[in-house]
mmCIF file as Biopython writes it, N, C-alpha, C and O atoms, coordinates in Angstrom:
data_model
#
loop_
_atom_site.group_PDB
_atom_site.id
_atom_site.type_symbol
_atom_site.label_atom_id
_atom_site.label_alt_id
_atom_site.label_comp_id
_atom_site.label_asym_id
_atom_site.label_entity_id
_atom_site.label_seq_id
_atom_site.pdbx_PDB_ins_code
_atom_site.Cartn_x
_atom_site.Cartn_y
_atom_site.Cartn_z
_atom_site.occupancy
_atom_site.B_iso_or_equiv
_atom_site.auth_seq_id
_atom_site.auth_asym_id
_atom_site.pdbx_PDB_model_num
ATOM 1   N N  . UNK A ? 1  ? 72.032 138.685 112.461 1.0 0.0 1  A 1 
ATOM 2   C CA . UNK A ? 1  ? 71.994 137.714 111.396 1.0 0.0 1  A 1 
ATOM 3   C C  . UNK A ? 1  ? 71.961 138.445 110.060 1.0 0.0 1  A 1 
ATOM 4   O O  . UNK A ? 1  ? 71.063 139.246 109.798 1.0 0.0 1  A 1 
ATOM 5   N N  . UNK A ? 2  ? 72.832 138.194 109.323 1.0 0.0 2  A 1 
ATOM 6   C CA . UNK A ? 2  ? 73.058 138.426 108.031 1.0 0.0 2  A 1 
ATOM 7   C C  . UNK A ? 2  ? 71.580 138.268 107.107 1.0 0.0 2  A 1 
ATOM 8   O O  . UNK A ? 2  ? 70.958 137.214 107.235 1.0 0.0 2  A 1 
ATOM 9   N N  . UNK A ? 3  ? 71.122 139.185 106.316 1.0 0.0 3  A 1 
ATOM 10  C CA . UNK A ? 3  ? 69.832 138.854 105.422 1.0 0.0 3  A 1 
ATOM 11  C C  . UNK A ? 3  ? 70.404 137.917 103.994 1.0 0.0 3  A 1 
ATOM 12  O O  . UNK A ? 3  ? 69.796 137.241 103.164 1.0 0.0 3  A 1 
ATOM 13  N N  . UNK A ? 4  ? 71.557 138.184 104.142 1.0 0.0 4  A 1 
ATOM 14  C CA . UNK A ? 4  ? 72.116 137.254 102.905 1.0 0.0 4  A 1 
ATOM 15  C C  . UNK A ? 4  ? 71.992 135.896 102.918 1.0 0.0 4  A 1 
ATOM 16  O O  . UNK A ? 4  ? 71.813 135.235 101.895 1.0 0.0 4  A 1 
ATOM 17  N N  . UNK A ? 5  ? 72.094 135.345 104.248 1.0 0.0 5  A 1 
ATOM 18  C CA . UNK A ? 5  ? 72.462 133.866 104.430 1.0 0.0 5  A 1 
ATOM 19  C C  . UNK A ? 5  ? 71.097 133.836 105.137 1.0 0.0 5  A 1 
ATOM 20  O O  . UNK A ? 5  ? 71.229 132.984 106.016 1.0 0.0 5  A 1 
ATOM 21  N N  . UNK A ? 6  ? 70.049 134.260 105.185 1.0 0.0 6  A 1 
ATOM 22  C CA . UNK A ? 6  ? 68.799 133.707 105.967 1.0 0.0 6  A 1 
ATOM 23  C C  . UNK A ? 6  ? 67.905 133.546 104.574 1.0 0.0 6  A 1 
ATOM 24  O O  . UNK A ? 6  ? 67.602 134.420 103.761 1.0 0.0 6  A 1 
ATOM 25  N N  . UNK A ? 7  ? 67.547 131.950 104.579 1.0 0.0 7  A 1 
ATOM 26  C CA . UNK A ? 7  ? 66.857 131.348 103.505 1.0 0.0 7  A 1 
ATOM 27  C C  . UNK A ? 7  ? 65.087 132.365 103.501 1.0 0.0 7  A 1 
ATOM 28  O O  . UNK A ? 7  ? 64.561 133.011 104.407 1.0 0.0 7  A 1 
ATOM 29  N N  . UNK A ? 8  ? 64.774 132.179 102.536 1.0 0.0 8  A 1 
ATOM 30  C CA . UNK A ? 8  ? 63.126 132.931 102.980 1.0 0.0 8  A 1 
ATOM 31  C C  . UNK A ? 8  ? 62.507 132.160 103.218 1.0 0.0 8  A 1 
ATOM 32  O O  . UNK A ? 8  ? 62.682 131.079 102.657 1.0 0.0 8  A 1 
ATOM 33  N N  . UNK A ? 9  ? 61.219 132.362 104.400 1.0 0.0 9  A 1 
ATOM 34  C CA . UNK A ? 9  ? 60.646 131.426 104.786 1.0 0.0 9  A 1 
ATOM 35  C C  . UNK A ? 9  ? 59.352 131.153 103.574 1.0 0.0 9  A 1 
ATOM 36  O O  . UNK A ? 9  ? 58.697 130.113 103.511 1.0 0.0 9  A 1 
ATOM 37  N N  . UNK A ? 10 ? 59.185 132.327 102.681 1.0 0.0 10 A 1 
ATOM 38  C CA . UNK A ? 10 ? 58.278 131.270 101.215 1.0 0.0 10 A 1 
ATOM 39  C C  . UNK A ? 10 ? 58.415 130.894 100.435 1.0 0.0 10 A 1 
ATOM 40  O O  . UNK A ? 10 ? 57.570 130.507 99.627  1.0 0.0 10 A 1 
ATOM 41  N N  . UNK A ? 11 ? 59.638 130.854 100.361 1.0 0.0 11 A 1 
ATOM 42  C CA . UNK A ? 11 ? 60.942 129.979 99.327  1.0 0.0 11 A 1 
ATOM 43  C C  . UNK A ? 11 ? 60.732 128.571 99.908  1.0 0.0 11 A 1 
ATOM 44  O O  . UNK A ? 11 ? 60.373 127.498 99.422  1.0 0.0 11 A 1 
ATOM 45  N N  . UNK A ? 12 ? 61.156 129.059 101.349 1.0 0.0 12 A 1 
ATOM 46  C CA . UNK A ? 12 ? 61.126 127.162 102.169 1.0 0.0 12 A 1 
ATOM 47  C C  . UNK A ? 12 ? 60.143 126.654 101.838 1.0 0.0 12 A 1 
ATOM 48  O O  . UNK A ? 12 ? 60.151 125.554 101.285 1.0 0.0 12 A 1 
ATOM 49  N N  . UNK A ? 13 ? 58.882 127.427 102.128 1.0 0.0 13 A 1 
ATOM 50  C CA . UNK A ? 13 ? 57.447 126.873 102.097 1.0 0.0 13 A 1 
ATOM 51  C C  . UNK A ? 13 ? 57.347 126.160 101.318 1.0 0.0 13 A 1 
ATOM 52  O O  . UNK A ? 13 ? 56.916 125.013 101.436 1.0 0.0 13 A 1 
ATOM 53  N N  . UNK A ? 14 ? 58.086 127.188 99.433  1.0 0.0 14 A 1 
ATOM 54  C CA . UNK A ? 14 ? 56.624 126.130 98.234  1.0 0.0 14 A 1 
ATOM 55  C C  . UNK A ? 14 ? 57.866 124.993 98.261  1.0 0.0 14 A 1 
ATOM 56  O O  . UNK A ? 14 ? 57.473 123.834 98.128  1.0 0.0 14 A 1 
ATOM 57  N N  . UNK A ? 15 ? 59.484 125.204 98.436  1.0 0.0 15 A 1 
ATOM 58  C CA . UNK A ? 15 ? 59.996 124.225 98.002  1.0 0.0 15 A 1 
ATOM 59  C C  . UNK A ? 15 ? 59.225 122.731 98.733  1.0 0.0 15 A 1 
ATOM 60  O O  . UNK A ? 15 ? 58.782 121.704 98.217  1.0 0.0 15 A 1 
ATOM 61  N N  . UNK A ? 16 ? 59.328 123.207 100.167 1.0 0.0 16 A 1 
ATOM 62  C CA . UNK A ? 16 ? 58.984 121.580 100.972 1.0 0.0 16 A 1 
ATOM 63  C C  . UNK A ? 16 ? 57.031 121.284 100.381 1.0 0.0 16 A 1 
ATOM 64  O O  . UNK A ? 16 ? 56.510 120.169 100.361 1.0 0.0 16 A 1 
ATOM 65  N N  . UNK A ? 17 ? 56.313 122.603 99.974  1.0 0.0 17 A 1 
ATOM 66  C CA . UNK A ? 17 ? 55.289 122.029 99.272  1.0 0.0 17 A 1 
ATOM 67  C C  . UNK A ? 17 ? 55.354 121.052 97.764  1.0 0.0 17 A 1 
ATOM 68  O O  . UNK A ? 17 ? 54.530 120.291 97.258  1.0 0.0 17 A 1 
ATOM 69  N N  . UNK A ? 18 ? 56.406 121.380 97.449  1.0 0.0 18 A 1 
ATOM 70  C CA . UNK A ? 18 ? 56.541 120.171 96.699  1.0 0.0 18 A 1 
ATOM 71  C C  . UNK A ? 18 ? 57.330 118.620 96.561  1.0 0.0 18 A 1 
ATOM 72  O O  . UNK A ? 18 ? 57.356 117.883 95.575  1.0 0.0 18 A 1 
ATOM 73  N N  . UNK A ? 19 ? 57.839 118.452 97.665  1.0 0.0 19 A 1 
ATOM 74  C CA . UNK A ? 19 ? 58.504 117.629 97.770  1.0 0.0 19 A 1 
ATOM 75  C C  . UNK A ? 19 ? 57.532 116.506 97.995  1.0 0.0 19 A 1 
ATOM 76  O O  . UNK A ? 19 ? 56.400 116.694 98.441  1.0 0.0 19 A 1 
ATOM 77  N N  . UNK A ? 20 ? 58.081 115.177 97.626  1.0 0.0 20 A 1 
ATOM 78  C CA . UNK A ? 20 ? 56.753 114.170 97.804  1.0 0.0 20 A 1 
ATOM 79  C C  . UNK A ? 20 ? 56.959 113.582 99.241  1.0 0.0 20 A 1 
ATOM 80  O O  . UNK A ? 20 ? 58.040 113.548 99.829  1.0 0.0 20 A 1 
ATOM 81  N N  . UNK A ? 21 ? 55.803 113.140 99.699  1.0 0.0 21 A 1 
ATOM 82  C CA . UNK A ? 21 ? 55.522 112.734 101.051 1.0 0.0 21 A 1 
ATOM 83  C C  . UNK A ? 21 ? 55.847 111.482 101.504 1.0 0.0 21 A 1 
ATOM 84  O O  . UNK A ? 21 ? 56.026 111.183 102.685 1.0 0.0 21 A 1 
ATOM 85  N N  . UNK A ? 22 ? 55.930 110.686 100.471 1.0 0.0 22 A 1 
ATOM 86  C CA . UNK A ? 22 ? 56.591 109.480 100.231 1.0 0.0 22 A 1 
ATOM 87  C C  . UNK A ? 22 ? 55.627 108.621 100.043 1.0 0.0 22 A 1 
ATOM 88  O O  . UNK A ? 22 ? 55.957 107.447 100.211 1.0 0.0 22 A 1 
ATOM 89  N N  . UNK A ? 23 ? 53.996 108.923 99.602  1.0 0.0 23 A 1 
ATOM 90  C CA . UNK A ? 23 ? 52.863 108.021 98.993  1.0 0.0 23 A 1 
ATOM 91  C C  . UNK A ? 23 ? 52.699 108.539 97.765  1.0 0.0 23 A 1 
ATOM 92  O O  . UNK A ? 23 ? 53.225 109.523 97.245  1.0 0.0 23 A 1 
ATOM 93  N N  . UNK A ? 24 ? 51.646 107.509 97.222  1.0 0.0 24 A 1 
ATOM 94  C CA . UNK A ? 24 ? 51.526 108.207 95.789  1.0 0.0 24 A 1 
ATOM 95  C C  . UNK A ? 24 ? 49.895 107.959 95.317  1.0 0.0 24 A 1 
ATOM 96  O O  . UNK A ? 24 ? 49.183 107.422 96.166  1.0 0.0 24 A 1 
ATOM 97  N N  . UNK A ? 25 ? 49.339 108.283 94.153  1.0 0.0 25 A 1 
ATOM 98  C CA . UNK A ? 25 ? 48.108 107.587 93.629  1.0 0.0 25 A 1 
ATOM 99  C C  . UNK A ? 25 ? 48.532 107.566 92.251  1.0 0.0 25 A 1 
ATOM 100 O O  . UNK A ? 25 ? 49.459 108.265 91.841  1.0 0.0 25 A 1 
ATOM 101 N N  . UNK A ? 26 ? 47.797 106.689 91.453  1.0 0.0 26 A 1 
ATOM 102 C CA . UNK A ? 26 ? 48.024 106.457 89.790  1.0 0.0 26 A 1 
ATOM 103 C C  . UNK A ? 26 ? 46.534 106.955 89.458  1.0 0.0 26 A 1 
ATOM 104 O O  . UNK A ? 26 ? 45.481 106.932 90.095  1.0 0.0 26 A 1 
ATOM 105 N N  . UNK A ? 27 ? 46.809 107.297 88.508  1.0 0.0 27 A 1 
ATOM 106 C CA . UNK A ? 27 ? 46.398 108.647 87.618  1.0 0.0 27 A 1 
ATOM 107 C C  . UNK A ? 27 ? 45.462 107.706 86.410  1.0 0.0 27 A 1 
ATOM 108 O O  . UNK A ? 27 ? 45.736 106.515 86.264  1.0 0.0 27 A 1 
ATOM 109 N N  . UNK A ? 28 ? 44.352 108.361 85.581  1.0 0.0 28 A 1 
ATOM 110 C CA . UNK A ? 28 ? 43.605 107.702 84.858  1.0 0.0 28 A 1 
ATOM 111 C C  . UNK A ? 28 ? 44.475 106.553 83.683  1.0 0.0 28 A 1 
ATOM 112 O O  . UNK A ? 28 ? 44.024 105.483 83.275  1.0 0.0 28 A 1 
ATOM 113 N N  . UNK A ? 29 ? 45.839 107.187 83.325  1.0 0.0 29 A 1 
ATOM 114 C CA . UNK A ? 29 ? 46.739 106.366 82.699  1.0 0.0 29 A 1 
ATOM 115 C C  . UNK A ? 29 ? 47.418 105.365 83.047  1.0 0.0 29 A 1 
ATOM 116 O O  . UNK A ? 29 ? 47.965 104.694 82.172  1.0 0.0 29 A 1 
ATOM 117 N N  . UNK A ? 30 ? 47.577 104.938 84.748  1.0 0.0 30 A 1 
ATOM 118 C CA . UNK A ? 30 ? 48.056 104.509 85.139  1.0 0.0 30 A 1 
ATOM 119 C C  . UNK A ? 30 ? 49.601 104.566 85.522  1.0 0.0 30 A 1 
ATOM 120 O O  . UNK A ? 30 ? 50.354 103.620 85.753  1.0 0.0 30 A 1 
ATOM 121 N N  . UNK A ? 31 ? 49.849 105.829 85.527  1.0 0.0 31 A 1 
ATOM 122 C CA . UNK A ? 31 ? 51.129 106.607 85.993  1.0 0.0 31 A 1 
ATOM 123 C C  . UNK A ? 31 ? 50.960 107.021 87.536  1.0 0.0 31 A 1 
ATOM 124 O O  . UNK A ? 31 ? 49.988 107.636 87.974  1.0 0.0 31 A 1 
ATOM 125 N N  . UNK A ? 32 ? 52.099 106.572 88.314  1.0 0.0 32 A 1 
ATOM 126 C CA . UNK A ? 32 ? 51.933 106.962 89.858  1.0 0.0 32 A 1 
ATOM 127 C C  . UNK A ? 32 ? 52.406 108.243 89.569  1.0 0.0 32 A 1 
ATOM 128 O O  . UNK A ? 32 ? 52.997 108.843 88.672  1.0 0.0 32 A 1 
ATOM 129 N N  . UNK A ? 33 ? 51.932 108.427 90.646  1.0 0.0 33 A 1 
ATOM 130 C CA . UNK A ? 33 ? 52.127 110.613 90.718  1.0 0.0 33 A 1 
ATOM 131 C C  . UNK A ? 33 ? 52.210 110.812 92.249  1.0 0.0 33 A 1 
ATOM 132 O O  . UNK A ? 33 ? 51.283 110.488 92.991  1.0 0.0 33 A 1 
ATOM 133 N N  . UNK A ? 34 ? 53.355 111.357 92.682  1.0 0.0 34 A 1 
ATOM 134 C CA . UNK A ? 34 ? 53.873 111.461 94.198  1.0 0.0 34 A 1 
ATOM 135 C C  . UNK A ? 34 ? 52.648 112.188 94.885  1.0 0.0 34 A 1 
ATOM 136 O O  . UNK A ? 34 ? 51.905 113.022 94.367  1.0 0.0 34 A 1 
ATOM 137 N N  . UNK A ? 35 ? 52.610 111.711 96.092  1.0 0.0 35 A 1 
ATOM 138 C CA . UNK A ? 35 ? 51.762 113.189 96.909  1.0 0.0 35 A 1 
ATOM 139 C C  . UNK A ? 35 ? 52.704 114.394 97.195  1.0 0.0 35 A 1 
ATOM 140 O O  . UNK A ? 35 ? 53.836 114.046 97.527  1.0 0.0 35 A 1 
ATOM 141 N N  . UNK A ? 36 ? 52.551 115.330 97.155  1.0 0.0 36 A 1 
ATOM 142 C CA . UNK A ? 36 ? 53.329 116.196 97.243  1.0 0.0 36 A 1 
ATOM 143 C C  . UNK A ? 36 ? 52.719 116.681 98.680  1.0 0.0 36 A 1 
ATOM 144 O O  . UNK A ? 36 ? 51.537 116.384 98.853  1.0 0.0 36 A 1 
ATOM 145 N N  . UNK A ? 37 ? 53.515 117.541 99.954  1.0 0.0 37 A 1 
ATOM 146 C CA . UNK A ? 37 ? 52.698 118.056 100.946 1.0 0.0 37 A 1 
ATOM 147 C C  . UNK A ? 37 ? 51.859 119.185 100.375 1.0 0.0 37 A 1 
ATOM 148 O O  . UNK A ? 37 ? 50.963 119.485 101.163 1.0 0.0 37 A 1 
ATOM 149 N N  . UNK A ? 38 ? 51.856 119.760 99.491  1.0 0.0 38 A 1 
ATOM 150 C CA . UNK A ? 38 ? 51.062 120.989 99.132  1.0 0.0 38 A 1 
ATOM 151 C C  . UNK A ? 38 ? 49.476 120.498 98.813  1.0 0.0 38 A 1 
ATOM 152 O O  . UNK A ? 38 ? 48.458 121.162 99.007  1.0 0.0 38 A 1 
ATOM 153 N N  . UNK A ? 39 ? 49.584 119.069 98.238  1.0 0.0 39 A 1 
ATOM 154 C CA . UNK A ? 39 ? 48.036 118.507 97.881  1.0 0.0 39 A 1 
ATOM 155 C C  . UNK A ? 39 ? 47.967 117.920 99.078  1.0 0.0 39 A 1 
ATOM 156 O O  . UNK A ? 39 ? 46.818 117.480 99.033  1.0 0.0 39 A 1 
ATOM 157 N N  . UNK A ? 40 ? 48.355 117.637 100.020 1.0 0.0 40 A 1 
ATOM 158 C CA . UNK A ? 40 ? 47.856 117.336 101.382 1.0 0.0 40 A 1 
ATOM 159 C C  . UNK A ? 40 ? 47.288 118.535 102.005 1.0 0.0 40 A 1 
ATOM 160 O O  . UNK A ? 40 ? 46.225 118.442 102.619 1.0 0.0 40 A 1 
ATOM 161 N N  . UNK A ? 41 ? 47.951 119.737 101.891 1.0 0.0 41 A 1 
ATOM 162 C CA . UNK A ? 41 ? 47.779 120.994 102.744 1.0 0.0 41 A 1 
ATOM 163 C C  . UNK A ? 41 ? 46.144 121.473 101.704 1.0 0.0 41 A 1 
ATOM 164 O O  . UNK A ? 41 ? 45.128 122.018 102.135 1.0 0.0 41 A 1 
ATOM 165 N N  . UNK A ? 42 ? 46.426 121.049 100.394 1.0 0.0 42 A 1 
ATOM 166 C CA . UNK A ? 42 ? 45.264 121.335 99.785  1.0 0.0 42 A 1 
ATOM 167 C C  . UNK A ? 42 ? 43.940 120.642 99.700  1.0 0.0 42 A 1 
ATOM 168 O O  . UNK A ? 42 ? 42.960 121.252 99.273  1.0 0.0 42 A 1 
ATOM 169 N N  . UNK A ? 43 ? 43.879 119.578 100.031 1.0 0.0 43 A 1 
ATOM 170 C CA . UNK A ? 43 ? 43.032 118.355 100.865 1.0 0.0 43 A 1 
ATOM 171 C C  . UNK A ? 43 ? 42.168 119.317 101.759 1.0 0.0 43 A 1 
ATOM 172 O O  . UNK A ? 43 ? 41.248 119.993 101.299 1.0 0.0 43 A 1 
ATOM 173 N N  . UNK A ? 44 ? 42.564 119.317 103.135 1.0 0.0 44 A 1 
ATOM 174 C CA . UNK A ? 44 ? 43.072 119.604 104.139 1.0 0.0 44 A 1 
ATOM 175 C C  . UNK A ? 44 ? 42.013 120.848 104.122 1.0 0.0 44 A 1 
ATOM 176 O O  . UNK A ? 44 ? 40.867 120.813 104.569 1.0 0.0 44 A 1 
ATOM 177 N N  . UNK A ? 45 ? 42.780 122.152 103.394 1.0 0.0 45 A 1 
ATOM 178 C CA . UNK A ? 45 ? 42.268 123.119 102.942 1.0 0.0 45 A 1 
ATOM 179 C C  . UNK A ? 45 ? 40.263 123.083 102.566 1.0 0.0 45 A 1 
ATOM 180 O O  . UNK A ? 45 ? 39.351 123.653 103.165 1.0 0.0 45 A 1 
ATOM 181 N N  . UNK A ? 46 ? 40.233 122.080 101.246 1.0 0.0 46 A 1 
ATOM 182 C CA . UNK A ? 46 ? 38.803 121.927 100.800 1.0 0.0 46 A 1 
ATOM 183 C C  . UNK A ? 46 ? 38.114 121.039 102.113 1.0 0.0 46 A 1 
ATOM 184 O O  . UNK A ? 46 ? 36.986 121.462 102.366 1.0 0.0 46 A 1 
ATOM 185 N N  . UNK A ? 47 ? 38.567 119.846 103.044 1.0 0.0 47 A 1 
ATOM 186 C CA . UNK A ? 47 ? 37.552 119.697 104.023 1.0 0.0 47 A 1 
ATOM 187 C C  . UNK A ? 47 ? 37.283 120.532 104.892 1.0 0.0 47 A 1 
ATOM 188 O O  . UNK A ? 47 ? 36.119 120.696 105.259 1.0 0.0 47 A 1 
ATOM 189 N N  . UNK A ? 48 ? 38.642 121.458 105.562 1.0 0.0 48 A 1 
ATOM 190 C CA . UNK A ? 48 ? 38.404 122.548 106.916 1.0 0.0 48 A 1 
ATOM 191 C C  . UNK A ? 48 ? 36.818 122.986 105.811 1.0 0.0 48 A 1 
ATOM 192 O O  . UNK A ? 48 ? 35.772 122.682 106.385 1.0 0.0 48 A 1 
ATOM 193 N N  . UNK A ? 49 ? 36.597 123.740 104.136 1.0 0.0 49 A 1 
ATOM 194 C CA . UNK A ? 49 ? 35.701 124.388 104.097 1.0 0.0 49 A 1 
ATOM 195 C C  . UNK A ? 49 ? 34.261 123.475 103.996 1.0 0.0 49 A 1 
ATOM 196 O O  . UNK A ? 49 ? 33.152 123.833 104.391 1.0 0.0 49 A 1 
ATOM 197 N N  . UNK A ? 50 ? 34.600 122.273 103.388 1.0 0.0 50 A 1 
ATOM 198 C CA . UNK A ? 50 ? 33.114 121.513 103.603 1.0 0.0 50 A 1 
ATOM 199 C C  . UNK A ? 50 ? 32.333 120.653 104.487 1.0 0.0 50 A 1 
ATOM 200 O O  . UNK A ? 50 ? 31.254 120.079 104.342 1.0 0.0 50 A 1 
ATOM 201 N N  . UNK A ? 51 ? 33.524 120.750 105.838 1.0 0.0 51 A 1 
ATOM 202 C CA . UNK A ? 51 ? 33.256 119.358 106.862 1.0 0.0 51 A 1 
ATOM 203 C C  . UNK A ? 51 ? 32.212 120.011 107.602 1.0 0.0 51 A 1 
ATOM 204 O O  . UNK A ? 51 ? 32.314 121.107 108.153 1.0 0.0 51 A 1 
ATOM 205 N N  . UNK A ? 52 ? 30.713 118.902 107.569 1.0 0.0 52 A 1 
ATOM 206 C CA . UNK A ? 52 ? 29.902 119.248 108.503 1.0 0.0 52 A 1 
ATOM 207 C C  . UNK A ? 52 ? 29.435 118.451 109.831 1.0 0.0 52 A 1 
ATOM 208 O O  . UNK A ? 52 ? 28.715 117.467 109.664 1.0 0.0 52 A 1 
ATOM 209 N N  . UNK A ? 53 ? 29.718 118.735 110.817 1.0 0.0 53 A 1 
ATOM 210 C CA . UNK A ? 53 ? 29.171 117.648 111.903 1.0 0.0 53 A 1 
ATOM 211 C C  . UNK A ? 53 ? 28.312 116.271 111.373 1.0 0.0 53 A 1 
ATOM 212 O O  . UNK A ? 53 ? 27.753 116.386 110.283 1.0 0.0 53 A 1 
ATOM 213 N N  . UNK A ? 54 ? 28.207 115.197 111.974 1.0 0.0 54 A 1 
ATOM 214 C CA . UNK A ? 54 ? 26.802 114.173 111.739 1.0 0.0 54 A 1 
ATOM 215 C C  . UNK A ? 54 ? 25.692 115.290 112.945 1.0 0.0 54 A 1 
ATOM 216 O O  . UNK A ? 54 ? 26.011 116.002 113.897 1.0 0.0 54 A 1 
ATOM 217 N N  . UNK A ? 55 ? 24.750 115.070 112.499 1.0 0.0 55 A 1 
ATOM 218 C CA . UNK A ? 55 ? 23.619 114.810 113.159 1.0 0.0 55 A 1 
ATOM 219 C C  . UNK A ? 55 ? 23.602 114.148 114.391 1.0 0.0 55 A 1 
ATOM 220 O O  . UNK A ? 55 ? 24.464 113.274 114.295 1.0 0.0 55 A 1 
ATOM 221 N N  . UNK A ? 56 ? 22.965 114.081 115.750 1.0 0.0 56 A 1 
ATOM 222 C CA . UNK A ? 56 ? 22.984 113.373 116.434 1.0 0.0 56 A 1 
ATOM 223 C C  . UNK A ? 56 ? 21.692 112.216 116.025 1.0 0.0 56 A 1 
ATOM 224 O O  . UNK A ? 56 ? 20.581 112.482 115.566 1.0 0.0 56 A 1 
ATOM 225 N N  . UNK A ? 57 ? 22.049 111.385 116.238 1.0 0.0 57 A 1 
ATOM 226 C CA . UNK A ? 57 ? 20.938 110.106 116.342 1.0 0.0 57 A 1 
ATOM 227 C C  . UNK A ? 57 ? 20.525 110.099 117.775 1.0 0.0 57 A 1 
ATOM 228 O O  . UNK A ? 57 ? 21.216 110.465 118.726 1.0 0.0 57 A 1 
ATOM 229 N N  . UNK A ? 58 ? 18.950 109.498 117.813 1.0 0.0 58 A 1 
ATOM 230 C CA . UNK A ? 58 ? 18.324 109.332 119.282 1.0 0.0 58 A 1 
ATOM 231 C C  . UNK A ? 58 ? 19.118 107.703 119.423 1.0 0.0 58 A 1 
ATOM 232 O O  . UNK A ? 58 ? 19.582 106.937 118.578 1.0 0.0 58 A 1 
ATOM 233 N N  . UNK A ? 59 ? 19.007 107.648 120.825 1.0 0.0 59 A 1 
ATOM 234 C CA . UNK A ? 59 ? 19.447 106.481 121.333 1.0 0.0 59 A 1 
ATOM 235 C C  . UNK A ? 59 ? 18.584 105.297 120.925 1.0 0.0 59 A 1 
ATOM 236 O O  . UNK A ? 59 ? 17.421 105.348 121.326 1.0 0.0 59 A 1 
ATOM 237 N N  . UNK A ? 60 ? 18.906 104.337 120.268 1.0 0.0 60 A 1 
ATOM 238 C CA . UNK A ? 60 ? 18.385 103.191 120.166 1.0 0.0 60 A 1 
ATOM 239 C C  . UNK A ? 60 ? 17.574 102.303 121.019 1.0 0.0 60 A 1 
ATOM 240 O O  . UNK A ? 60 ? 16.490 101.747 120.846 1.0 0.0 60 A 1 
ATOM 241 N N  . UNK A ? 61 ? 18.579 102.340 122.177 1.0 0.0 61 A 1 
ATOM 242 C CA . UNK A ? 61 ? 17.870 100.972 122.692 1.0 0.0 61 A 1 
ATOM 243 C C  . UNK A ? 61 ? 18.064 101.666 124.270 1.0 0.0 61 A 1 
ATOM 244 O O  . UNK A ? 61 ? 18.600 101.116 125.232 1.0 0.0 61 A 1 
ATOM 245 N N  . UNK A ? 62 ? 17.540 102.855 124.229 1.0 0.0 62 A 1 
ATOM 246 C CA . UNK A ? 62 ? 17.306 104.177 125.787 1.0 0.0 62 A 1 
ATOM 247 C C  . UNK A ? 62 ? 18.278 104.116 126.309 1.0 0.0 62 A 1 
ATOM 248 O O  . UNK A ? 62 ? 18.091 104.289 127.514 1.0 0.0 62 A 1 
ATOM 249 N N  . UNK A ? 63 ? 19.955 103.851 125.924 1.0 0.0 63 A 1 
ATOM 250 C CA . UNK A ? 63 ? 21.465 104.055 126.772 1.0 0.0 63 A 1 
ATOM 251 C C  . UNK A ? 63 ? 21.449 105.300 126.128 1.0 0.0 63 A 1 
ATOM 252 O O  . UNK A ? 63 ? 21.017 105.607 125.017 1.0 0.0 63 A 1 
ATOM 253 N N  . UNK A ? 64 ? 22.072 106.073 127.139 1.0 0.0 64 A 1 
ATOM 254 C CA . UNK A ? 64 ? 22.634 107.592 125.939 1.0 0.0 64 A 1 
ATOM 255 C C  . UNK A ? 64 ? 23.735 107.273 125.386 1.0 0.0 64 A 1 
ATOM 256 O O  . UNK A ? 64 ? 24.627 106.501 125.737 1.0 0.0 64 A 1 
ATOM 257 N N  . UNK A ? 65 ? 23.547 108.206 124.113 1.0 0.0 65 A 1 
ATOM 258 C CA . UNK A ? 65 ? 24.526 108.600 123.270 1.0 0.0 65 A 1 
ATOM 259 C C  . UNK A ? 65 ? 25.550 109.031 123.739 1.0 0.0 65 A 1 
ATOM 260 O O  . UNK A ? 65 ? 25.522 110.155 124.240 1.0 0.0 65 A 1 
ATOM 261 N N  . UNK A ? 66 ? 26.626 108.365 123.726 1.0 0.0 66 A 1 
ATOM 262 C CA . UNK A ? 66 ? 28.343 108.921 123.462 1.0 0.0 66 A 1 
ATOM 263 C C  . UNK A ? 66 ? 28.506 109.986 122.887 1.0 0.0 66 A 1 
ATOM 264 O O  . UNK A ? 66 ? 29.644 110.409 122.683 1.0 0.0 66 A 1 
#
């Protein structure tokens, strides 16, 4: 395979990181603003670092917990 005609794969990356996902949110002005996959991947990113289990709760009414 030719290196000429093989796209780079972090070229591919940021391009499809910016492409919109096809949702959106509006902004303090009230301007919609696409999701892009990169703020999904960046989402994503900040819960993998802050997600913490619940706690288990004791059983209520003496069935075990699921």
């Amino acid at each position: 395979m030719c290196p000429c005609k093989h796209r780079p794969q972090r070229h591919t990356a940021l391009l499809r990181s910016r492409q919109p996902s096809g949702g959106a949110v509006i902004n303090e002005q009230g301007r919609e603003i696409p999701i892009t996959e990169g703020m999904i991947q960046k989402a994503c990113r900040l819960l993998d670092k802050t997600w913490a289990a619940a706690a288990r709760q004791a059983p209520v009414d003496g069935h075990k917990a699921d």
